[in-house]
C-alpha positions as CSV (number, residue, x, y, z in Angstrom):
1,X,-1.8,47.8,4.0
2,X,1.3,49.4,5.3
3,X,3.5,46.9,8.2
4,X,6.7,47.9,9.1
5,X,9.2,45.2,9.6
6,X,9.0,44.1,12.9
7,X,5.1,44.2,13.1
8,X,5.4,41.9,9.7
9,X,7.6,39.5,11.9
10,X,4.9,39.9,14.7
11,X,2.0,38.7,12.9
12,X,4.2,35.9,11.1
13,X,5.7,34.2,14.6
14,X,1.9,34.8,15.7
15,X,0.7,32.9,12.7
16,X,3.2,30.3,12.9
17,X,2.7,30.2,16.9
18,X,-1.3,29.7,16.3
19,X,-1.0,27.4,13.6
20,X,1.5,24.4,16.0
21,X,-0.1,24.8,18.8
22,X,-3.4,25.6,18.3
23,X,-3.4,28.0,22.1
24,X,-3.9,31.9,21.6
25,X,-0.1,33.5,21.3
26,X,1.0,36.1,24.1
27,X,4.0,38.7,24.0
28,X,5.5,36.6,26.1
29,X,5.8,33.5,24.4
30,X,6.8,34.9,21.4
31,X,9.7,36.7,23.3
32,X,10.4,32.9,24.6
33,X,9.5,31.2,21.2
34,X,11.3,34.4,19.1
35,X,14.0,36.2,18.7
36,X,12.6,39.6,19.3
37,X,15.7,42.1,20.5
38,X,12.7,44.1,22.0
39,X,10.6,44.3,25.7
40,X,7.2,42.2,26.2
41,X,5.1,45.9,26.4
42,X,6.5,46.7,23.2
43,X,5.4,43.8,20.9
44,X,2.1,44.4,23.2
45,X,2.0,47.8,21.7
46,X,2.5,46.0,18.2
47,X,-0.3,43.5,19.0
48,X,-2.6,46.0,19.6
49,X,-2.0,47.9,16.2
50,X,-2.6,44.5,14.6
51,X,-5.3,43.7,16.7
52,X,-6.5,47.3,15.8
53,X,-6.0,46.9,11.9
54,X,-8.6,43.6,12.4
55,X,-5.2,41.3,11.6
56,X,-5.7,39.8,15.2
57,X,-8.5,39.2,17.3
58,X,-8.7,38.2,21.2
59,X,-10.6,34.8,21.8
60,X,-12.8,35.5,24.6
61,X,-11.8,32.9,26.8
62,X,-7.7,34.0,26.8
63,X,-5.8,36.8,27.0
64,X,-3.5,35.9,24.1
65,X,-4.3,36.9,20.5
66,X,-5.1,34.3,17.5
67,X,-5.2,35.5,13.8
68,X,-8.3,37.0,12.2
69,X,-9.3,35.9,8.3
70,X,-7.6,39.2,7.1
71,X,-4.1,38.3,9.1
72,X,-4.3,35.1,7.2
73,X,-4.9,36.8,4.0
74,X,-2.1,39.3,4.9
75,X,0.0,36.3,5.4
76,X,-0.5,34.3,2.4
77,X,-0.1,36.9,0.3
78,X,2.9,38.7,1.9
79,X,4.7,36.8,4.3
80,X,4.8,33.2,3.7
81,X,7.2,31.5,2.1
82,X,6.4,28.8,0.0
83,X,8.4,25.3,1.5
84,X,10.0,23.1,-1.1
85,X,9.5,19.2,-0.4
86,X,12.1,16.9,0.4
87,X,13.0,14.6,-1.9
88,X,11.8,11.8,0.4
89,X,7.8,13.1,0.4
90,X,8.2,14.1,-3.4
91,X,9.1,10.5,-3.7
92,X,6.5,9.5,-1.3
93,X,3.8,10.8,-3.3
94,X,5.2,9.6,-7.0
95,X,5.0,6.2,-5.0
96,X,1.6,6.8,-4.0
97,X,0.0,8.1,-7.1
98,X,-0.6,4.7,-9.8
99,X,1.1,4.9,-12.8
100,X,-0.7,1.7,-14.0
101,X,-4.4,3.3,-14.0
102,X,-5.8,3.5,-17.3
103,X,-8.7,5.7,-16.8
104,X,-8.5,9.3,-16.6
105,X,-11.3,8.7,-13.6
106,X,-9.3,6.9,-12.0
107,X,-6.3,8.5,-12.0
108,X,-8.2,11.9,-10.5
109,X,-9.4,9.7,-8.1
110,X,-5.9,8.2,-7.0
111,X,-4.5,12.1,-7.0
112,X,-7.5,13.1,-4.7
113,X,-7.0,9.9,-2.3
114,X,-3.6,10.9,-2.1
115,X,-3.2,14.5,-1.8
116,X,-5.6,13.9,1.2
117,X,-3.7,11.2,2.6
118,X,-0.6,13.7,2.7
119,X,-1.9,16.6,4.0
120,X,-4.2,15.2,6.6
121,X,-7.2,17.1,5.5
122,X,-10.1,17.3,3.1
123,X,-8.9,17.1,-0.9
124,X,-11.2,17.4,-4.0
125,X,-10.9,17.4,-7.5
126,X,-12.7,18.7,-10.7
127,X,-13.5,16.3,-13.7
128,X,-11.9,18.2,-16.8
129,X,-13.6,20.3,-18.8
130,X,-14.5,19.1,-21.5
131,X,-16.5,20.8,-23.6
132,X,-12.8,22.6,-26.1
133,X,-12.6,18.6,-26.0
134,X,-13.8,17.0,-29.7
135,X,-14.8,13.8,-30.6
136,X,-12.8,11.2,-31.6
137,X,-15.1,8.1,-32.0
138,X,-18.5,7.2,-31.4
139,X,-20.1,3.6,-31.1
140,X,-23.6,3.0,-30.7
141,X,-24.0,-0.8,-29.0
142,X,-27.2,-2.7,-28.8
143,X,-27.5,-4.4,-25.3
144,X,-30.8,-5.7,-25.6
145,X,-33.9,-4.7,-27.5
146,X,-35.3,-1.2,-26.3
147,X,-31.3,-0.5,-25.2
148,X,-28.2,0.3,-26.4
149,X,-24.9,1.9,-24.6
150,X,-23.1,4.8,-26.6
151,X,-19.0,4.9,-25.9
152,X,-17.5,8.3,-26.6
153,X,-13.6,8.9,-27.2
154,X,-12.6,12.0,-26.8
155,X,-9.7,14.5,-27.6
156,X,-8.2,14.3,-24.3
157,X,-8.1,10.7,-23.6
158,X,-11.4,10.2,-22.0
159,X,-13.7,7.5,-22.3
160,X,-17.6,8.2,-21.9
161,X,-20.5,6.4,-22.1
162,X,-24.2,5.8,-21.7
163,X,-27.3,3.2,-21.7
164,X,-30.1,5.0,-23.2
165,X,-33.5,3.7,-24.5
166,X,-34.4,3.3,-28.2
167,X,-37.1,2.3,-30.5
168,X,-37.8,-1.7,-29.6
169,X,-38.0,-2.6,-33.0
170,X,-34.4,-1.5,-34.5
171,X,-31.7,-4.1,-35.7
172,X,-28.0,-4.4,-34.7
173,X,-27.5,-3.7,-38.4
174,X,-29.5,0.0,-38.1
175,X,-27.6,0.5,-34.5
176,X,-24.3,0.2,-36.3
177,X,-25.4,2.7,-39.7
178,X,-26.6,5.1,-37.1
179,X,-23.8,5.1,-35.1
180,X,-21.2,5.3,-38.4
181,X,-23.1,7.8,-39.5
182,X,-22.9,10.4,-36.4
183,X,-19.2,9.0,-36.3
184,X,-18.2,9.9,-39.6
185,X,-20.0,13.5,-39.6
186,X,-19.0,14.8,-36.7
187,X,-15.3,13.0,-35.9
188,X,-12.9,16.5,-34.6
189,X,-16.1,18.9,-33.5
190,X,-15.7,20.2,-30.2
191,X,-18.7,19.7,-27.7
192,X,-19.4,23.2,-27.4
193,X,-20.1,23.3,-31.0
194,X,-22.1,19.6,-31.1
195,X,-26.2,20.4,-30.9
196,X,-29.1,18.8,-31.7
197,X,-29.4,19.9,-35.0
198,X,-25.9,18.8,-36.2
199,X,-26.7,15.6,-34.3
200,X,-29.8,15.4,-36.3
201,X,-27.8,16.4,-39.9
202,X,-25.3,13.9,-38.9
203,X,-27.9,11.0,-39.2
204,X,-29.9,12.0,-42.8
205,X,-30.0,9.5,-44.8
206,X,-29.5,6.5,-42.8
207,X,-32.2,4.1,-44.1
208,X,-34.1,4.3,-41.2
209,X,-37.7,4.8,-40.5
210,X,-37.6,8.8,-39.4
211,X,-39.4,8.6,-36.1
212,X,-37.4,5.4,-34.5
213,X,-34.1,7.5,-36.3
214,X,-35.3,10.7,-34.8
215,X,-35.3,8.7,-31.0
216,X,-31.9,7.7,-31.8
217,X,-30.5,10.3,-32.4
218,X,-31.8,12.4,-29.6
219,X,-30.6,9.8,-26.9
220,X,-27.4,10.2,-28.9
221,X,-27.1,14.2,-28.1
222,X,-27.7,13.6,-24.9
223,X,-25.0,11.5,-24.0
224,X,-22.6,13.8,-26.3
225,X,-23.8,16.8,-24.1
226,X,-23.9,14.5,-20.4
227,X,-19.8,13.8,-21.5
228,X,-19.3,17.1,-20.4
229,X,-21.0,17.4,-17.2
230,X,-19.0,18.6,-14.4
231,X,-18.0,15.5,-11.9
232,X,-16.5,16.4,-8.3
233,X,-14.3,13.9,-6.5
234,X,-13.7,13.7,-2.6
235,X,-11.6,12.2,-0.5
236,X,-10.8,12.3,3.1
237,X,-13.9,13.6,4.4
238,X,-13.4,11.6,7.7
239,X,-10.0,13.5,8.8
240,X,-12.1,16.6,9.2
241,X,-13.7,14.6,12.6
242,X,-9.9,13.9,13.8
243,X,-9.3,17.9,13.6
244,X,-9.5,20.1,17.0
245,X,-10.5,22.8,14.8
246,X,-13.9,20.9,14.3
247,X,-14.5,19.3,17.9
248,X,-17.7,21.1,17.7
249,X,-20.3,18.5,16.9
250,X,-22.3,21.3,15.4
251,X,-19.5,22.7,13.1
252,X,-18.1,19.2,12.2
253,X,-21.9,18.5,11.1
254,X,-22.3,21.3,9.5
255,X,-19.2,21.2,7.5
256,X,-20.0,17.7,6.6
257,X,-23.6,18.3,5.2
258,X,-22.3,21.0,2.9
259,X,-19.8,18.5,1.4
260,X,-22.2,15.8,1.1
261,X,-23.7,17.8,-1.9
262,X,-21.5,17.7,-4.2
263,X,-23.2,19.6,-6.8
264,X,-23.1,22.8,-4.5
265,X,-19.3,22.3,-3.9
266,X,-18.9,21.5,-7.8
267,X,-20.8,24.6,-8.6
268,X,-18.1,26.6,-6.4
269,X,-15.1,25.2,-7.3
270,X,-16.7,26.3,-11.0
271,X,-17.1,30.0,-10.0
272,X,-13.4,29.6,-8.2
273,X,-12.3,28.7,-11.8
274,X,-14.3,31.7,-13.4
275,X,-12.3,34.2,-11.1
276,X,-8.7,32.6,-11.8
277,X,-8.9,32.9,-15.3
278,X,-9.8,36.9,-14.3
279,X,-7.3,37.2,-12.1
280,X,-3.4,37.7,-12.7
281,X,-2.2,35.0,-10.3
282,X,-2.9,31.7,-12.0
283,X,-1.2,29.2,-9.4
284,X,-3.4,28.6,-6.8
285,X,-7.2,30.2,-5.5
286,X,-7.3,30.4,-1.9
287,X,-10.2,31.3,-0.1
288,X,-10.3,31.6,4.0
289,X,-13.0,32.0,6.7
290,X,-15.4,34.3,5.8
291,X,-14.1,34.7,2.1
292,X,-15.6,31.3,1.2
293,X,-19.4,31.6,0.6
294,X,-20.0,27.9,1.1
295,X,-22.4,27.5,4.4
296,X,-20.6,25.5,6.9
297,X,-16.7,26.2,6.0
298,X,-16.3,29.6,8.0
299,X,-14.0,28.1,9.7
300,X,-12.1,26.5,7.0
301,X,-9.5,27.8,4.0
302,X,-10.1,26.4,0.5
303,X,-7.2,25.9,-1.7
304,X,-7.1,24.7,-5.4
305,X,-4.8,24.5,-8.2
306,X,-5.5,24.1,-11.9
307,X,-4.3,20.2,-13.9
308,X,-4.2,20.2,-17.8
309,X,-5.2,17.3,-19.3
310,X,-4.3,19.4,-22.6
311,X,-3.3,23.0,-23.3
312,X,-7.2,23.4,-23.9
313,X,-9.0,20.8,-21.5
314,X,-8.1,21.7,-17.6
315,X,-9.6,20.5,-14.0
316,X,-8.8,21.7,-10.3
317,X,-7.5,19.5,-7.3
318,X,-6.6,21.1,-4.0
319,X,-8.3,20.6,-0.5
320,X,-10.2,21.8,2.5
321,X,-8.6,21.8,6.0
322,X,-8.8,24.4,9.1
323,X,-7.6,28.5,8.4
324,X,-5.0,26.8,11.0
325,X,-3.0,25.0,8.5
326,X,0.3,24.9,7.4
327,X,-0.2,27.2,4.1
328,X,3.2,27.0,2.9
329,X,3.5,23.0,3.1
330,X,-0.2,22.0,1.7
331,X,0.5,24.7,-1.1
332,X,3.4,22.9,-1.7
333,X,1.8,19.4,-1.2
334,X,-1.2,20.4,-4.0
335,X,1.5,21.8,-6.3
336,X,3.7,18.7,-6.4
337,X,0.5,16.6,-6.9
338,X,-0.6,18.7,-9.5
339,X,2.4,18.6,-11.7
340,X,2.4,14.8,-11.2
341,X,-1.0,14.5,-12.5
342,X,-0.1,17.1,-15.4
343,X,2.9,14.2,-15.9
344,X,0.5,11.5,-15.7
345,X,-2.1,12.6,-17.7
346,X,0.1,13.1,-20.5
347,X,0.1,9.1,-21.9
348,X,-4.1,9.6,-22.4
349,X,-3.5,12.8,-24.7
């Protein structure tokens, strides 16, 4: 799409207009807000070519024009300018953000808790994926007869675990020559490469009966394989009620059921992911309006950015707010949070 200059400056001012004040934008207070050297008919002749190219749309209820998902999307990825933090809210957030966490958990959640506190709106974050991740130790411990707790360590500094039921009749003694045994044989796989069958392989010849072994070692796979399930973490979801963008009680509800399952908004976030590592741009996904296939978040723009735990094990963290948001400062906001998690994250690797 083609804009000459001043139509460019048009929609940006419009944008900008929209986005602080939250009232449809007229020529003429953009000739009173602006410095445009040029009469109130023509920038209504430019509004109407933008309105024309579907980059501005007329509310129904105003005279003035707002900006359509596309004249977003035109300004994101042509006219913004991406705002550098002050040293005083970089500083802010290195305060905010725990250094004394020891738990990769809870160090996502910290991130999440305050990315949201400091853009005002919705954030979220993506476990890491684990599954280039290998194993580093594995401990079978007997709670009480019929169950046990399996602890995983993995490559990238995450702890695991899982009760799961065994065989009432197995010693402490067994428990522990099981759990060397899957330890010892499969120390540095990846999880992608861990099955049943190696599980299985892992544990011949442990002097145990084979169908209370067999048990074992199943419960054992499936903790290996739950270790790289896919955990989404949210924070904030309260702001969205203290938005004018969602003084609807029926969009505020509807927004708010959609993010109460988590696994649907992890599943997206997922796909999100798929597409980046497609696309050239690997800084930041942003979906808005309509672009976002999520039911309920039409009226919202969805904005994420990668963390590496390692070169090979990676997560997203970004947020959810109104398509009337200040791009250039939340991109700014997630960016500055990511790279102090990527900083963080580097004293569990």
């Amino acid at each position: 799409m083609q804009l000459d200059n001043r139509k460019k400056e048009v929609l940006h001012a419009i944008v900008d207009d929209y986005v602080s004040t939250n009232e449809p934008v007229g020529s003429k207070s953009l000739i009173e807000r602006h410095n445009f050297q040029v009469s109130s008919a023509t920038l209504r002749n430019d509004m109407a070519e933008l309105e024309h190219l579907g980059l501005i749309e007329k509310p129904h209820t105003s005279a003035g024009r707002i900006p359509s998902d596309k004249g977003y999307r035109e300004y994101v990825n042509s006219l913004m300018t991406i705002e550098e933090l002050s040293p005083k809210e970089q500083l802010e957030i290195e305060k905010r953000i725990d250094s004394s966490v020891d738990e990769v958990t809870d160090l996502i959640k910290n991130a999440t808790h305050t990315l949201s506190e400091t853009t005002g709106f919705v954030s979220l974050a993506m476990s890491p994926r684990l599954k280039k991740s290998f194993l580093k130790q594995l401990k079978i411990l007997m709670i009480e007869p019929g169950k046990a707790l399996v602890v995983m360590v993995l490559s990238a500094g995450v702890v695991k675990d899982k009760v799961v039921r065994i065989p009432n009749f197995l010693s402490d003694e067994q428990i522990m020559k099981i759990s060397g045994a899957i330890e010892k044989n499969l120390t540095g796989k990846p999880l992608d490469e861990i099955t049943l069958v190696t599980v299985e392989t892992a544990g011949k010849g442990t002097e145990v009966p084979e169908p209370l072994l067999k048990q074992v070692l199943y419960e054992a796979y499936a903790a290996i394989k739950q270790a790289d399930e896919l955990n989404i973490y949210l924070d904030g979801e309260h702001r969205i009620l203290e938005l004018p963008d969602f003084n609807s009680l029926g969009r505020a509800r509807d927004l708010l059921g959609t993010l109460s399952d988590s696994g649907m908004v992890a599943g997206y976030v997922n796909e999100m992911e798929n597409a980046r590592e497609h696309s050239t741009d690997d800084s930041f996904m942003i979906r808005i309006g309509q672009e976002i296939t999520l039911e309920g978040l039409d009226d919202c723009s969805f904005i994420t950015a990668t963390y590496n735990l390692t070169d090979s094990v990676s997560g997203n963290i970004g947020v959810i707010g109104p398509k009337r948001m200040l791009y250039s400062k939340v991109i700014s906001q997630i960016d500055f949070v990511k790279k102090k998690l990527n900083k963080e994250m580097q004293r569990f690797t």
